[in-house]
C-alpha positions in Angstrom: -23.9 -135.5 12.5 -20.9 -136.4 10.8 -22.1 -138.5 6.9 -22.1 -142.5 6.9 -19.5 -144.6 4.9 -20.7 -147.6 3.1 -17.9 -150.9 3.1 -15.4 -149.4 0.7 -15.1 -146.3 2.9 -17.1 -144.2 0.1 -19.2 -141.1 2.8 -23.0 -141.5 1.7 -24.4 -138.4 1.9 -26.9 -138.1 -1.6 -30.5 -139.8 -2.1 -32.2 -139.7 -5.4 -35.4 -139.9 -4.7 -38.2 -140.6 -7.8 -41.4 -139.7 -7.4 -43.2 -141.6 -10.3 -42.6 -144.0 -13.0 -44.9 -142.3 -15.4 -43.4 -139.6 -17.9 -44.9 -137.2 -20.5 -42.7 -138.4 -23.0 -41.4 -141.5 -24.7 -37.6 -141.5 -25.7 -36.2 -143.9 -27.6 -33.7 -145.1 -24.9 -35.7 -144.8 -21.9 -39.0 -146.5 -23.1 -40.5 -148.6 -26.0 -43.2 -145.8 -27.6 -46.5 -148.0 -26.1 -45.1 -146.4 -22.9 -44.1 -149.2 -19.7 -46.3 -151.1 -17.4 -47.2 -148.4 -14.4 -46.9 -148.9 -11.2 -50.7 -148.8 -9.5 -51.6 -145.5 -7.8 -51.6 -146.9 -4.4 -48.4 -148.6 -4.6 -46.5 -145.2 -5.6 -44.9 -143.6 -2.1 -46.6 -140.6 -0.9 -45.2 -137.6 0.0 -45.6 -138.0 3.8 -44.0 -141.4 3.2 -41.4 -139.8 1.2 -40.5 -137.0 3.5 -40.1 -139.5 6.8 -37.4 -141.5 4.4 -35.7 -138.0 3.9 -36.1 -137.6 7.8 -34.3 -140.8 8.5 -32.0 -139.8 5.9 -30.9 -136.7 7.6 -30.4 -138.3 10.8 -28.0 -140.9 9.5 -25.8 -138.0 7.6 -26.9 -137.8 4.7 -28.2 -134.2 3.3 -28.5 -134.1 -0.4 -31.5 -135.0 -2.1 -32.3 -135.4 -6.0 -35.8 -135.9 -7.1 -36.2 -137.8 -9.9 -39.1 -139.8 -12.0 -40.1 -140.8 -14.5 -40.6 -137.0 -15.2 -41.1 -135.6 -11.5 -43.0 -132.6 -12.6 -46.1 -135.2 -13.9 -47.4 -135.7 -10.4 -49.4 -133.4 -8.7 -48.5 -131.3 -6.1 -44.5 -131.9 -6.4 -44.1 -128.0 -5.6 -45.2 -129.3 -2.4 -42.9 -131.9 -1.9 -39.7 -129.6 -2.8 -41.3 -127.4 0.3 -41.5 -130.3 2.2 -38.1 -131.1 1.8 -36.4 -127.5 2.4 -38.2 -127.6 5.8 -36.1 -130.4 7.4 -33.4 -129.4 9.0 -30.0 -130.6 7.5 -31.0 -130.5 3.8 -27.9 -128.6 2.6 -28.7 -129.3 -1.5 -32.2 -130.4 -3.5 -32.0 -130.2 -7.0 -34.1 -132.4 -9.7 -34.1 -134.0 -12.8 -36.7 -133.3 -15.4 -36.9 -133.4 -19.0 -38.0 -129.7 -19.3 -41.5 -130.3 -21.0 -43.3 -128.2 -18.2 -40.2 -126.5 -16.8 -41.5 -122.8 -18.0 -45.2 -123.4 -15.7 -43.4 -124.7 -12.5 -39.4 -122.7 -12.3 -40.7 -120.6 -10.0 -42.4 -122.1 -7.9 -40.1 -124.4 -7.2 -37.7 -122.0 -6.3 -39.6 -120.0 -4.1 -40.5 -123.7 -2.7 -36.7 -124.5 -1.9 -35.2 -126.0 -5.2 -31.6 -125.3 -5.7 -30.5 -126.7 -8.8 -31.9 -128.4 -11.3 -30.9 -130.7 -14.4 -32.5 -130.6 -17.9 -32.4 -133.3 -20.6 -32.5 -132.2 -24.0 -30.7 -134.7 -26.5 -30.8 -132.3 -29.5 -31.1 -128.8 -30.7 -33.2 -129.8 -33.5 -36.9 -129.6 -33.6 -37.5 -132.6 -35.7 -35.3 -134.4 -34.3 -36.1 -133.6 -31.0 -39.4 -135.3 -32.2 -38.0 -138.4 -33.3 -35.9 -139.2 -30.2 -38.5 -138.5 -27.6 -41.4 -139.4 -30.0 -43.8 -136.7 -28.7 -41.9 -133.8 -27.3 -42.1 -130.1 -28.5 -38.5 -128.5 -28.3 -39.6 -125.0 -27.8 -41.2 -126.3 -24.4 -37.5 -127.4 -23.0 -36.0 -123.8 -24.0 -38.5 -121.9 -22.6 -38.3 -124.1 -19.8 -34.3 -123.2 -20.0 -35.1 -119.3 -19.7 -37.3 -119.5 -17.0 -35.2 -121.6 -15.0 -32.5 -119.2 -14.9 -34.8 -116.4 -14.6 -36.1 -118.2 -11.1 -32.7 -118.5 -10.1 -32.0 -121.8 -10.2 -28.2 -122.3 -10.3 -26.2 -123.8 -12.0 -28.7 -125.4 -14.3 -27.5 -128.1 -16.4 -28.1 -130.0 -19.6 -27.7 -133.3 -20.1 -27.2 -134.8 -23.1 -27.2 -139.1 -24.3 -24.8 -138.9 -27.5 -25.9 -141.6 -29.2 -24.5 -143.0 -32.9 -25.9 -142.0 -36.1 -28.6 -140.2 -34.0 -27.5 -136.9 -32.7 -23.6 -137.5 -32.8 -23.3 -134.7 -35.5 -24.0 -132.4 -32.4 -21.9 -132.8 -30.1 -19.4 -129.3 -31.0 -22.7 -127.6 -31.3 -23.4 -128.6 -27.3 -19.9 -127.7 -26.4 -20.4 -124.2 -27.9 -23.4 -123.2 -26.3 -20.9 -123.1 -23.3 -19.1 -120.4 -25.0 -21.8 -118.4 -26.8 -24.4 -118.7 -24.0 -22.9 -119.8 -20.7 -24.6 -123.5 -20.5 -23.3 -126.0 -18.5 -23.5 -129.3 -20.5 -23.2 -133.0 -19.4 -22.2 -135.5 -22.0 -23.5 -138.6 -20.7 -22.5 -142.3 -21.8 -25.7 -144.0 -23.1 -26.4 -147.1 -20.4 -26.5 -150.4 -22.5 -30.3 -150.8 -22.1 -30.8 -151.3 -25.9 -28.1 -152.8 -27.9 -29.8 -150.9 -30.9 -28.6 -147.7 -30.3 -24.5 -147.2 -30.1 -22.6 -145.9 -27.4 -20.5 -142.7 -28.0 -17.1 -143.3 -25.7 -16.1 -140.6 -23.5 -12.9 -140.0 -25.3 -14.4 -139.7 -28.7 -16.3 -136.7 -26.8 -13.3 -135.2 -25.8 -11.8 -135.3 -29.4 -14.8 -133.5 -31.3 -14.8 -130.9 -28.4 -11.3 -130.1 -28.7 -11.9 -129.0 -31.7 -12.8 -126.5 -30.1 -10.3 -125.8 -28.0 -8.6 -127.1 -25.2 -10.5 -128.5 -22.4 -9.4 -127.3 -19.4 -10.1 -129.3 -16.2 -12.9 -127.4 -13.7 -13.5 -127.3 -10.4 -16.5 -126.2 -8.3 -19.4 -126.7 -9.9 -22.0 -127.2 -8.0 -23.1 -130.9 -7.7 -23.0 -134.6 -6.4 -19.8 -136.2 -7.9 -20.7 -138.5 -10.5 -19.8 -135.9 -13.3 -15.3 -134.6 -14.8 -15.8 -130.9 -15.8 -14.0 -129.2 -17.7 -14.3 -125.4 -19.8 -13.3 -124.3 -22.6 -11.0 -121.3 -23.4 -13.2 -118.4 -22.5 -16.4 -120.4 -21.9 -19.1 -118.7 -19.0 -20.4 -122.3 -18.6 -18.9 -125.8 -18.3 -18.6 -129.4 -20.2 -19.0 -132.7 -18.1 -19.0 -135.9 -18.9 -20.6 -138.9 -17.0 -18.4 -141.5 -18.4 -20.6 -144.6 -16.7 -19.1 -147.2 -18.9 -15.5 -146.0 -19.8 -15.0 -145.0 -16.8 -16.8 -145.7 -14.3 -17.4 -143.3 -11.5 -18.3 -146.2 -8.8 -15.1 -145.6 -6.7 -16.4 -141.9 -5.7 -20.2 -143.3 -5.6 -21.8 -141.2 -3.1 -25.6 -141.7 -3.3 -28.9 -144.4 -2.2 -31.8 -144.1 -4.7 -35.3 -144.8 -3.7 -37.6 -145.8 -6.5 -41.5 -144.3 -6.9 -42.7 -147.6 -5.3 -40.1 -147.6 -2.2 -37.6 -149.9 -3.3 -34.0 -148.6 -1.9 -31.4 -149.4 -4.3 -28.3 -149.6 -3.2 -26.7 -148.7 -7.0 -28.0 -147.7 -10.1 -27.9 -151.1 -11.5 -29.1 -153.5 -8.4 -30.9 -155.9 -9.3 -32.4 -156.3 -5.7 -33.4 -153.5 -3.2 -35.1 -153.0 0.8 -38.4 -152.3 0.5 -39.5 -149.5 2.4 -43.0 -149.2 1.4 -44.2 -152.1 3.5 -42.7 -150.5 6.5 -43.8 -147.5 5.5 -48.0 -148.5 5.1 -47.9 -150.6 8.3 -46.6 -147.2 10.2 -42.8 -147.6 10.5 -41.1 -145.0 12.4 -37.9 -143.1 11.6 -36.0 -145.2 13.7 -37.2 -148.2 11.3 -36.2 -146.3 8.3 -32.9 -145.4 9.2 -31.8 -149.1 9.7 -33.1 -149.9 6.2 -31.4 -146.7 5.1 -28.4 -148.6 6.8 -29.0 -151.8 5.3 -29.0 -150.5 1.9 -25.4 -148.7 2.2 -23.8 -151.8 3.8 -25.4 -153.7 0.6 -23.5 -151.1 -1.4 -21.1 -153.1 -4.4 -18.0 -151.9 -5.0 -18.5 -151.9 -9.1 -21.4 -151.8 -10.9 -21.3 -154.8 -13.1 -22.5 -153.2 -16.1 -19.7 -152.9 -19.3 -20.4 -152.1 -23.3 -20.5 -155.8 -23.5 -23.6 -156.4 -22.0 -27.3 -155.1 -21.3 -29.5 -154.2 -18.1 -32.7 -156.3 -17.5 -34.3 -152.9 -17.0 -35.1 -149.3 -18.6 -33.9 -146.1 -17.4 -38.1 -145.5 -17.0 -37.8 -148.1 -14.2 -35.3 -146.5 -11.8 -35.2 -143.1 -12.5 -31.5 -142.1 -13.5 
């Protein structure tokens, strides 16, 4: 059937779904280094629960699905999951989000399993400093992760990078030139004002150091869910993006529902209230039930976030998974 459109005539059609709150690393702009209260074992979604929400999904239009964590490749069994998911009829696109760590033991698998794209985070090209940002992190994990993703065919895959002041801001032509010398597809994405400590890089400071470059021409076709301007550089095999959150927010092409590791939908990145579906879900809810919470959360849809560089979530990126 025909996708759903939320009160500002915006077709829903993506769900982000995370999987788990817990993560293998601790980045400075995610999570203080003690780690984050966890969410208790039983209150995490499991993946029968998670695959009738992508059932009820599918039936109200919607046919791209994201999975997310935390880091999603933590929990057990995810390869499972991805297989789950390819099975329903009317999944169209399921890619993931990871921060590469264990990337190398699980490519392939997921691909045979279903995957179709997937997203790497890797903040820096620098061992050390690869270190200091996510505090326990070995950078020769994430590039071998890298090769073996594009080995397993998983395409496009794509990096995304958090400038950030005075941190890794002397990097950001080295990023943009891994597009030319080795076909990477690389996402610039504003930092979220979750920690007034760390500075925001603006979107068009990005474009100046790139052009540098050269000239950054506007691309089309990329694979992907909308949130993301790409553009390529004179006689680059892979692309730049830019997720410019803050400077420009994307909220008017907003296409997506995200449901959190304990079964909260949120009906934008930044809600600060959500349906719970795990209730539902324990006391044996049927698809029928799901699909009019599914329809609750889009018609609870804001037009804006109400995020700007002025101000700072109540919440880490840990919390709601991206």
């Amino acid at each position: 059937m025909p996708g759903i459109c939320d009160g500002f005539q915006r077709g829903i059609d993506y769900l982000r779904i995370s999987v788990t709150d817990r993560c293998n690393l601790r980045c400075i702009y995610c999570m203080p280094s003690h780690g984050v209260p966890l969410v208790s074992h039983q209150d995490i979604l499991s993946y029968e629960e998670i695959l009738l929400v992508v059932r009820a999904a599918v039936e109200i239009g919607m046919n791209k699905i994201r999975i997310t964590g935390g880091e999603p490749l933590v929990r057990a069994g995810i390869v499972d999951l991805v297989r789950m998911i390819a099975l329903v009829d009317g999944i169209q696109d399921i890619s993931m989000t990871t921060n590469g760590i264990l990337l190398d033991k699980y490519a392939g698998r997921l691909a045979e399993a279903g995957l179709h794209r997937i997203n790497v985070s890797m903040d820096t090209m620098k061992p050390d400093r690869f270190r200091r940002i996510t505090r326990t992190g070995d950078l020769s994990d994430v590039l071998r992760g890298l090769q073996s993703a594009r080995e397993a065919g998983l395409d496009p895959v794509k990096i995304n990078v958090v400038p950030m002041q005075g941190i890794n801001d002397d990097e950001i032509k080295d990023f943009a030139r891994m597009t030319l010398e080795k076909g990477w597809h690389v996402r610039f994405i504003e930092l979220m004002p979750f920690d007034a400590a760390i500075g925001l890089i603006p979107a068009d400071r990005l474009h100046h150091e790139i052009e540098r470059l050269g000239t950054l021409e506007p691309h089309y076709g990329l694979a992907g869910n909308g949130a993301a301007k790409y553009y390529r550089l004179p006689g680059a095999g892979g692309t730049v993006g830019f997720i410019e959150a803050i400077s420009e927010p994307f909220c008017n092409r907003c296409n997506r529902l995200r449901l959190s590791a304990d079964g909260t939908l949120l009906p934008c990145l930044f809600s600060t209230d959500g349906i719970d579906v795990r209730a539902p879900l324990h006391g044996g809810a049927t698809v029928h039930a799901i699909k009019q919470l599914l329809l609750d959360a889009i018609a609870a849809k804001p037009e804006m976030h109400r995020l700007s560089n002025n101000c700072a979530a109540h919440t880490r990126m840990s919390g709601i998974g991206g």
